[in-house]
Kinemage of the C-alpha trace (Angstrom):
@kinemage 1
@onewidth
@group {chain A} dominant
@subgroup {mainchain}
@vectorlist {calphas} color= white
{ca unk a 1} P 29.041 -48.235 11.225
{ca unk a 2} L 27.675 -49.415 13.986
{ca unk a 3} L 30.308 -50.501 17.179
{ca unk a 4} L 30.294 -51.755 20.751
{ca unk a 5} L 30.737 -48.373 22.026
{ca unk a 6} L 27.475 -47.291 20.423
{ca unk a 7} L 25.547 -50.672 21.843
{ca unk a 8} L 26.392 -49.598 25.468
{ca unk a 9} L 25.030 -46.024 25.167
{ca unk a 10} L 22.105 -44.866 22.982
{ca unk a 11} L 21.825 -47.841 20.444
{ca unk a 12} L 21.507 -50.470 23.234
{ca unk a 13} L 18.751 -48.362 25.236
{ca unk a 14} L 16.601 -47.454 22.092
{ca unk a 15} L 16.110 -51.223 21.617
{ca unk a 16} L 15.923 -52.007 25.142
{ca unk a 17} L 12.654 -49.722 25.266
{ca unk a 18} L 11.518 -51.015 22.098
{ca unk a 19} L 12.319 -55.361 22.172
{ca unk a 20} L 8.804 -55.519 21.100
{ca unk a 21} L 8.891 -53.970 17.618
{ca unk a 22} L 12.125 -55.349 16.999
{ca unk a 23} L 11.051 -58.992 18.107
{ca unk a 24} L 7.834 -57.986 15.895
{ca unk a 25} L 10.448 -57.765 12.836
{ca unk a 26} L 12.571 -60.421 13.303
{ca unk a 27} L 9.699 -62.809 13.894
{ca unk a 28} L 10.305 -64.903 10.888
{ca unk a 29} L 13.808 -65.055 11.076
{ca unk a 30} L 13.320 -66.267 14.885
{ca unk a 31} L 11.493 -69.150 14.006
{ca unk a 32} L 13.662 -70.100 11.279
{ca unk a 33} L 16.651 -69.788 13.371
{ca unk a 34} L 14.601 -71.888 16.305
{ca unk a 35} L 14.350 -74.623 14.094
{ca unk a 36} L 17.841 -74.661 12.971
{ca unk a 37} L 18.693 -74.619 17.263
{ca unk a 38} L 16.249 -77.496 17.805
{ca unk a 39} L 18.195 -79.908 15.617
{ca unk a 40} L 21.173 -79.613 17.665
{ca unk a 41} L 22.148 -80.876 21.136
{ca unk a 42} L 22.999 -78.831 23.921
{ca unk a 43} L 22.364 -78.422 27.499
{ca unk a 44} L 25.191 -75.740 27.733
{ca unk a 45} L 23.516 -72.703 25.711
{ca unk a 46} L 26.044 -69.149 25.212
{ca unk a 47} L 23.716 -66.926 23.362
{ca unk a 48} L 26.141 -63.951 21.780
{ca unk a 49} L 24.724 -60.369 21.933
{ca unk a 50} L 21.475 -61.735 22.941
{ca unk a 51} L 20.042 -58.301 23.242
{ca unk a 52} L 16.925 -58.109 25.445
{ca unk a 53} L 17.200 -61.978 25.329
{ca unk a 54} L 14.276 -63.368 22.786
{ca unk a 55} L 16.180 -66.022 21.882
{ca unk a 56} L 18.126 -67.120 24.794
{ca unk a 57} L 14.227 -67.403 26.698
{ca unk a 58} L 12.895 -69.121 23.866
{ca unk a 59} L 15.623 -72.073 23.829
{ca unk a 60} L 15.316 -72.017 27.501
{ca unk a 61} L 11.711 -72.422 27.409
{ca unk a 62} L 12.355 -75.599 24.952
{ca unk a 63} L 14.952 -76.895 26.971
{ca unk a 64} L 14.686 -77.049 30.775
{ca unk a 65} L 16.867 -78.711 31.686
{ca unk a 66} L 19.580 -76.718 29.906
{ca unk a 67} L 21.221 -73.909 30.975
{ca unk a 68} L 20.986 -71.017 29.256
{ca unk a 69} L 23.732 -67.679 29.748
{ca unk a 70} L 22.983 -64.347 27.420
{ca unk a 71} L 25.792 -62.312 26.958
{ca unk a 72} L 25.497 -58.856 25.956
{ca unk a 73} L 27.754 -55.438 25.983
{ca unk a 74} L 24.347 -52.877 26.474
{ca unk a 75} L 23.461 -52.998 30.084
{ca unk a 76} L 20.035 -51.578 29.385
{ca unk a 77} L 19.299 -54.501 27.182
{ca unk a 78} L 20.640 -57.011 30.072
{ca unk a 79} L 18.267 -55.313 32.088
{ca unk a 80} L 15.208 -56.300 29.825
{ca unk a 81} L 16.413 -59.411 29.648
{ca unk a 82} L 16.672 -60.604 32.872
{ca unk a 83} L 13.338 -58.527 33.975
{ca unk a 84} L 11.357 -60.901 31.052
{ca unk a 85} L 13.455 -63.933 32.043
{ca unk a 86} L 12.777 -63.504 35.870
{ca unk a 87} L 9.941 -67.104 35.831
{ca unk a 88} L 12.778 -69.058 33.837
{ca unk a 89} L 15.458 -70.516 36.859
{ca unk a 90} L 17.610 -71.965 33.564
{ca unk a 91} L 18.476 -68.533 32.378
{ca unk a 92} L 20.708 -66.122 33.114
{ca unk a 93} L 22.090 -62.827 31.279
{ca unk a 94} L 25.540 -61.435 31.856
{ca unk a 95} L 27.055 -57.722 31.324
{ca unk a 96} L 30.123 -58.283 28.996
{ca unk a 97} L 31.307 -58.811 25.815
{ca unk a 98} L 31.560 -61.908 24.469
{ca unk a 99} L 34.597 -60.931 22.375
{ca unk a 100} L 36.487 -62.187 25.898
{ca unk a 101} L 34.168 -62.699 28.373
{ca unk a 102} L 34.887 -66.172 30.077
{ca unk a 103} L 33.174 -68.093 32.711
{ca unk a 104} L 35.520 -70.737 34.997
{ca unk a 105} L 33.709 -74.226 34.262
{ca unk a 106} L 31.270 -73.300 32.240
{ca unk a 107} L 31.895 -74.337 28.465
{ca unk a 108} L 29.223 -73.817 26.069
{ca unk a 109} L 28.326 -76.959 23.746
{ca unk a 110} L 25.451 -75.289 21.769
{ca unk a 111} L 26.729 -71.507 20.640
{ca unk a 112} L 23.654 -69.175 19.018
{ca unk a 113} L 22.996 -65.870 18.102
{ca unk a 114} L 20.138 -63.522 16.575
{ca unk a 115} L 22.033 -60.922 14.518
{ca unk a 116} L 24.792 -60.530 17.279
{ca unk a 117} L 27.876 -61.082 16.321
{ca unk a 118} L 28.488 -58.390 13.484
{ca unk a 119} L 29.886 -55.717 15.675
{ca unk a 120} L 33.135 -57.214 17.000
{ca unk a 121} L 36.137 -54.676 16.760
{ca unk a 122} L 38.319 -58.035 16.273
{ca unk a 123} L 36.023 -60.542 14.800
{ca unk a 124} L 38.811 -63.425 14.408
{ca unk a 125} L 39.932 -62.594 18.377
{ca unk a 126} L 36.178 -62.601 19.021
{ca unk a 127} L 35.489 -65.896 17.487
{ca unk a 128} L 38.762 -67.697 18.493
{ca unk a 129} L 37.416 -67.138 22.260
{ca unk a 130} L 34.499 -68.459 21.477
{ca unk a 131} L 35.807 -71.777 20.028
{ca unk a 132} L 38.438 -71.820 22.972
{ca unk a 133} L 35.668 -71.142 25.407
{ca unk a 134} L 33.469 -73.934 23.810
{ca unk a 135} L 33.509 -77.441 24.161
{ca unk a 136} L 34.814 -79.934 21.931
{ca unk a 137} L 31.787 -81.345 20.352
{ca unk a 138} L 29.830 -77.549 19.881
{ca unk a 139} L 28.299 -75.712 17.439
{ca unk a 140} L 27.665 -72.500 16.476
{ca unk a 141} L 24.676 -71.292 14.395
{ca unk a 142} L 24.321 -67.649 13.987
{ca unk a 143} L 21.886 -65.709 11.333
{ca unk a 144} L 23.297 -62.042 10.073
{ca unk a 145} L 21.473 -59.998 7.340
{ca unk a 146} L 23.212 -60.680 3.591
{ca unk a 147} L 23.930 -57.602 1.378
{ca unk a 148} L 22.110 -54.395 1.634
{ca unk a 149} L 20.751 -54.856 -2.142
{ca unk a 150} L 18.742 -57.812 -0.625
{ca unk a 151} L 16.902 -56.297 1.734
{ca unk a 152} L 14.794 -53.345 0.452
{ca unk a 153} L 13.729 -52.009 3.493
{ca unk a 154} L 17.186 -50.771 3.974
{ca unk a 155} L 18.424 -49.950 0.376
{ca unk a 156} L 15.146 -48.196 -0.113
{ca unk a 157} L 15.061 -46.315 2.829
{ca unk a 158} L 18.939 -44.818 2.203
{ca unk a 159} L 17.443 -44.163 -0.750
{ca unk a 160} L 14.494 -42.112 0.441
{ca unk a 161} L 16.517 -40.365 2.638
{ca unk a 162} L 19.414 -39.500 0.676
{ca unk a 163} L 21.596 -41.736 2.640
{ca unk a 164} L 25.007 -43.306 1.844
{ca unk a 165} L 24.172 -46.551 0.317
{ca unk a 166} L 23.691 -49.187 3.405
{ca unk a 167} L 26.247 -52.354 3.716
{ca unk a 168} L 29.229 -52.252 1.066
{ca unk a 169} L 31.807 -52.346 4.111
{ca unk a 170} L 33.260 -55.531 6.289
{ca unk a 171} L 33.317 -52.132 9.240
{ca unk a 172} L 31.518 -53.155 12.271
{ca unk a 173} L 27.857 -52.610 11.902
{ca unk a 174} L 24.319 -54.348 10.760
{ca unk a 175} L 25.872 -55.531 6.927
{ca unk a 176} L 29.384 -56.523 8.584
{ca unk a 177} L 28.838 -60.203 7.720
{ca unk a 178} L 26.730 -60.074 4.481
{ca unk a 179} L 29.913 -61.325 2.277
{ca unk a 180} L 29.859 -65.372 2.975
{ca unk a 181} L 33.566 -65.102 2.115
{ca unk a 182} L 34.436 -63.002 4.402
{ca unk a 183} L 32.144 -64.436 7.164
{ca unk a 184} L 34.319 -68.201 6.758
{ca unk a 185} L 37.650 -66.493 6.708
{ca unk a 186} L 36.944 -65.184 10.216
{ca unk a 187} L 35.555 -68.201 11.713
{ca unk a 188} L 38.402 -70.389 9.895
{ca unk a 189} L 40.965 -68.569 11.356
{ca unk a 190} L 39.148 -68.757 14.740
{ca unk a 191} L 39.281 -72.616 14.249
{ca unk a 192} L 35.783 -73.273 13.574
{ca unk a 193} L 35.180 -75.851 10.879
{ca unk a 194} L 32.481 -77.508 8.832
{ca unk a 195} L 31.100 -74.279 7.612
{ca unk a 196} L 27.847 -73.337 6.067
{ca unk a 197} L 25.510 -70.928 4.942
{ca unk a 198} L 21.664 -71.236 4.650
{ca unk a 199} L 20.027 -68.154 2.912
{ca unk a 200} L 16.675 -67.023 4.225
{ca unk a 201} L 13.989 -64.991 3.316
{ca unk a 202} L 11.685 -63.637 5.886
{ca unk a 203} L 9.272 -60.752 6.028
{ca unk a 204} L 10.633 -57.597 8.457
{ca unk a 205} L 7.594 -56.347 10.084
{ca unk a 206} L 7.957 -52.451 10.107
{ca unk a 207} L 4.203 -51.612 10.734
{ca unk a 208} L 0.739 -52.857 11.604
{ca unk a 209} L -2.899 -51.794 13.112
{ca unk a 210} L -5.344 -49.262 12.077
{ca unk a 211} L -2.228 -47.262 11.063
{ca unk a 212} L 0.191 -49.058 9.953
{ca unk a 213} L 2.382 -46.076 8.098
{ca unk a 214} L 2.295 -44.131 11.564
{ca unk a 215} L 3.088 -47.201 13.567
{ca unk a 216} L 6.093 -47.814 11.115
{ca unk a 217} L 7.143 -44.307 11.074
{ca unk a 218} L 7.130 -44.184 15.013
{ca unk a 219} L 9.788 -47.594 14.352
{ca unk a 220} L 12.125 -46.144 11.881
{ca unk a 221} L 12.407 -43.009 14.160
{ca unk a 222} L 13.895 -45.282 16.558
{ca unk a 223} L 15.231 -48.113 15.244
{ca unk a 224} L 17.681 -49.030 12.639
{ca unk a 225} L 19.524 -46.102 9.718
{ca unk a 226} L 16.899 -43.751 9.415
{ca unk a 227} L 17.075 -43.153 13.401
{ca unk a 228} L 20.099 -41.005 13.562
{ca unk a 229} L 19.175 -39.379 10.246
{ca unk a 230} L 16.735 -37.771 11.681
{ca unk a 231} L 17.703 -37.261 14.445
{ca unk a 232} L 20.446 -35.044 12.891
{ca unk a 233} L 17.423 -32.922 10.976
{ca unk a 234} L 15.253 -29.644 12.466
{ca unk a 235} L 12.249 -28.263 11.592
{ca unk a 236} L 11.619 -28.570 7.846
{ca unk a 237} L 14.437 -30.805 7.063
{ca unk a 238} L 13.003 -33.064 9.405
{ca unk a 239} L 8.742 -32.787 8.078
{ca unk a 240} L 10.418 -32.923 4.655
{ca unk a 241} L 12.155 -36.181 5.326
{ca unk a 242} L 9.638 -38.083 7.448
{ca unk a 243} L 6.781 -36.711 4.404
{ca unk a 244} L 8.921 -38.545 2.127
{ca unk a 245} L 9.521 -41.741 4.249
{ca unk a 246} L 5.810 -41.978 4.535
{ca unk a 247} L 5.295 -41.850 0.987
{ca unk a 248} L 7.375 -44.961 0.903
{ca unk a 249} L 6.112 -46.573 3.567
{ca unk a 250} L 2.224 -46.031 1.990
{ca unk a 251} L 3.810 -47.375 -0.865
{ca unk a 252} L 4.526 -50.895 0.990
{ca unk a 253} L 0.828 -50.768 2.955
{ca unk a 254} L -1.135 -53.597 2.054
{ca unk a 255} L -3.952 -53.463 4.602
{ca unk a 256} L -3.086 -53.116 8.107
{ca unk a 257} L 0.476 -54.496 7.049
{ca unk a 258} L 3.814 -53.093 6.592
{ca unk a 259} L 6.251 -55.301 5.850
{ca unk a 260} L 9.443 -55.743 3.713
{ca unk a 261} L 11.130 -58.312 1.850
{ca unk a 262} L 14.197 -59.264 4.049
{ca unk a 263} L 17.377 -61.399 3.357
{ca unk a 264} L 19.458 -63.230 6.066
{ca unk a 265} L 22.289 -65.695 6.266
{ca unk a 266} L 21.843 -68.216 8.877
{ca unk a 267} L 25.710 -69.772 9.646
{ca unk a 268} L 26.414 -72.707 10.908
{ca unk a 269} L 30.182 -74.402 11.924
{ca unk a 270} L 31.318 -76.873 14.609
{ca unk a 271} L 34.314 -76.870 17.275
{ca unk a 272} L 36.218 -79.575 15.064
């Protein structure tokens, strides 16, 4: 389980230092999600939980004369995002939670988000603010990773590890929104309508270079289950563990490469 609490403290600065390798892994998922953004209208852009603001810059970029607010709880991420942003005048990133935060005239037409919105303590609340927040004609399109069995990089890694089996639980945390039923009851009873679900495939880049296992190694320390796991280990727990999540990541080398199979949703609804 992963909450709000832990996005403003150590979560949120681990991938503050590190929005490179975790842009690097969501690359393909990015683009998709791009594409899906580009179809729509919007000069009104709320990006929710837009972390160290990748995709918040990138609509920007594609849309100047939009504007274009991030939204995020972690304010080491907000920092990042407004340090990369600093050459765009139509963007802007905000320290709150989007679970309430509210801005006095401004009402989003075009909502988005890059695997941000799975970590609401109250995700109906959450999303009823949003649509209230939103203008009449917007949409929302969100992606969110389906269930843990999909994505190998995380079942095989609990695996590896000796982990509790990853996803399995609605709790706040990376699999929250893997169960499409689940996912349309809370935005229903938010009032969203006219929902779907696209599944997509994309490959999670864990590793590359001269060394990829080392480079991939050095990512899982920091970034995503196996993180605190080790964290938790000393001394020969610890060699033991990372010997064995080697093995597996040697195991997925093909050349300078390192990359799983990974399986997101990407959701998309409308005001009314």
């Amino acid at each position: 389980m992963t909450n709000i609490t832990d996005w403003q403290a150590q979560v949120g600065r681990t991938w503050a230092d590190n929005y490179q390798l975790t842009d690097r892994s969501f690359a393909g998922l990015t683009e998709r999600l791009l594409q899906r953004v580009t179809e729509r209208v919007g000069d009104a852009v709320l990006d929710i939980g837009c972390g160290a603001g990748e995709l918040a810059l990138a609509i920007a970029r594609n849309r100047p004369g939009a504007r274009v607010v991030g939204v995020d709880v972690s304010s080491d991420l907000i920092d990042a995002a407004r340090r990369r942003g600093a050459q765009l005048g139509n963007a802007e990133f905000v320290l709150a939670d989007a679970a309430t935060w509210r801005e006095p005239g401004f009402a989003p037409d075009l909502l988005v988000s890059r695997h941000g919105v799975m970590f609401f303590d109250d995700p109906v609340a959450a999303f009823g603010n949003l649509h209230d927040s939103a203008s009449a004609d917007a949409e929302l399109v969100f992606s969110c990773f389906r269930n843990a069995s999909e994505n190998p990089w995380a079942a095989g890694m609990a695996r590896v590890l000796e982990l509790p089996p990853a996803g399995g639980s609605t709790a706040p945390g990376p699999f929250a929104f893997a169960d499409p039923q689940h996912v349309e009851d809370i935005l229903s009873a938010a009032g969203w309508q006219g929902i779907a679900f696209e599944p997509v495939d994309f490959a999670y880049v864990a590793g590359v270079g001269d060394d990829p296992v080392a480079d991939a190694l050095a990512f899982f320390r920091r970034i995503g289950p196996a993180a605190p796991a080790l964290r938790a280990l000393d001394g020969a727990a610890r060699d033991a563990a990372e010997a064995r999540l080697a093995e597996w990541l040697e195991g997925h080398r093909s050349g300078n490469l390192i990359a799983f199979g990974a399986a997101a949703w990407i959701v998309t609804a409308c005001h009314d």
